[in-house]
N, C-alpha and C positions, 0 to 999 in steps of 0.2 A: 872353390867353385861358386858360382854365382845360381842362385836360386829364385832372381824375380821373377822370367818367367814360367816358371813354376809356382809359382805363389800366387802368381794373377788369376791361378784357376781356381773358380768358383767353388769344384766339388771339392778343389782340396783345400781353401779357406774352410770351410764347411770341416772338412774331418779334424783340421788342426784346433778346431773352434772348440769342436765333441772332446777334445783329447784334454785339451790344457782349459778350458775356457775362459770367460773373458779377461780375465787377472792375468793368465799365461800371453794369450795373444799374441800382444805385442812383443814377446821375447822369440814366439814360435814365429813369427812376420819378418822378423830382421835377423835370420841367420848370420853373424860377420863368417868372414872369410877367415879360415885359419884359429887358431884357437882362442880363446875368452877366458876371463874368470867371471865366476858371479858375481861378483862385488861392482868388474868393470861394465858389464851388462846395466846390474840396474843402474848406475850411474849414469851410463850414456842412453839409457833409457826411462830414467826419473823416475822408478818403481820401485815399491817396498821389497828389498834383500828376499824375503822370505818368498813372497810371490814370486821372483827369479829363480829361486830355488825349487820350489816345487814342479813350473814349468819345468826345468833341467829336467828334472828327476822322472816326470811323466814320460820327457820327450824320450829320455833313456830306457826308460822300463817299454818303451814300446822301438826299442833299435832306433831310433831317430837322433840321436845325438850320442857321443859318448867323454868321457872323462878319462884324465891321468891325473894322479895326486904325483905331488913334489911338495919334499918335506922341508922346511927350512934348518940347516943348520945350528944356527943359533937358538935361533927358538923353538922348536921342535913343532910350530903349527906347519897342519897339513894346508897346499893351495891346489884347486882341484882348477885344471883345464880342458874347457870344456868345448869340442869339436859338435858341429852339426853334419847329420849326413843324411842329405834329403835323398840319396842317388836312388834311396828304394823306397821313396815313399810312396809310389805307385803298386808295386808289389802289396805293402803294407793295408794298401786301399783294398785293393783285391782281395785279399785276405780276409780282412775285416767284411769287405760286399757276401762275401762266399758264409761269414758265420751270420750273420742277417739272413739269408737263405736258409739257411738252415735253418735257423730259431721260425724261420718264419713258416716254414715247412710244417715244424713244431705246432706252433701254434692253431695254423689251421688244421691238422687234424686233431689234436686237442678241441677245437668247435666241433667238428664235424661228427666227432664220438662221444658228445657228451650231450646230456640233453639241460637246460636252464632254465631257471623258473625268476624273474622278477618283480621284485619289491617298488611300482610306480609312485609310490609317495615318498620313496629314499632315494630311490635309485640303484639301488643294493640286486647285484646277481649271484643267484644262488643255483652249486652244481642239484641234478634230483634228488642225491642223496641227502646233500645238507636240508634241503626242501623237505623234506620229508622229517626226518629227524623234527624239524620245527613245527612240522604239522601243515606245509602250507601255509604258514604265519608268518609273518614280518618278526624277526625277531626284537628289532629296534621299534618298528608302531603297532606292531599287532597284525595291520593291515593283511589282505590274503594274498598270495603270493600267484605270480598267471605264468604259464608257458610263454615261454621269449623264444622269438623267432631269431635266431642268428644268421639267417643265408646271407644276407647284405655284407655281413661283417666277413663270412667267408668269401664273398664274390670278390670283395675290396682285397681280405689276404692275397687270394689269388690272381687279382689284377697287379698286385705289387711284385708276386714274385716269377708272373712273368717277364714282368720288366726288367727286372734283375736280373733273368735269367737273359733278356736282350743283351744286358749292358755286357752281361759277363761271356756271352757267346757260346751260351748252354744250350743244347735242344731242350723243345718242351719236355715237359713231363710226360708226355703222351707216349713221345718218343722212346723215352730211355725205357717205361713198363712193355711198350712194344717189343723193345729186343730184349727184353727180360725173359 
């Protein structure tokens, strides 16, 4: 099966990018048709063996390609052929969009339940407990440590996992505690 135009999409350059990155790319970019070895990959793709190899082996660990060993006779090495199979990489996508919501879910009430105290001459954010423990202190310059306002950073969470919740054709959140 042919996979360019499936490749030409942005989002999914983008995740194959996250997955194998830039090393792998090129081997996740040109799917052949029907089965490969590694050795013939990096060849017709002028890549160091190992980097072909670990691509495979991502693109495997995440259902995206998979393998048969054939053992030589003679020589007893193993030759592994290796198939690609985009057919669910969309699935995959989803999948992946859906644990991002969630962590991201995570995360902003993680802000929302905590209160934080930062370090302006480090940089350094400390939850109240650690703050305290330190005394209010920078523990790397001494400096006093001030209440950090986090809403921006929740308002941004929450901009993000509405949209997510667009892409993925979630009701809001409003919704789902509604019929709750």
């Amino acid at each position: 099966m042919a996979y360019e135009e499936l490749l030409e999409d942005p989002v999914i350059q983008k995740y194959l990018h996250e997955l194998v990155g830039p090393t792998g790319m090129p081997v996740a970019a040109a799917p052949p048709d029907g089965e490969v070895t590694d050795e013939e990959l990096a060849e017709e793709l002028g890549l160091d063996l190992n980097d072909v190899r670990r691509a495979l082996f991502i693109l495997y660990e995440n259902d995206l390609a998979s393998y048969r060993r054939l053992r030589d006779e003679d020589s007893g090495w193993l030759t592994y052929l290796w198939t690609f199979q985009y057919d669910n990489i969309s699935e995959k996508l989803e999948e992946e969009m859906h644990r991002l919501l969630d962590a991201l879910a995570e995360r902003r009430d993680y802000e929302r339940n905590n209160e934080f105290y930062l370090c302006e001459q480090d940089s350094i954010r400390f939850e109240f407990g650690e703050a305290m423990e330190f005394g209010f202190e920078c523990p790397n310059c001494g400096g006093q440590l001030v209440d950090m306002d986090n809403d921006r950073l929740v308002d941004a969470i929450d901009q993000r996992i509405e949209k997510l919740r667009d892409e993925l054709n979630r009701p809001p959140e409003s919704e789902i505690e509604a019929e709750a």
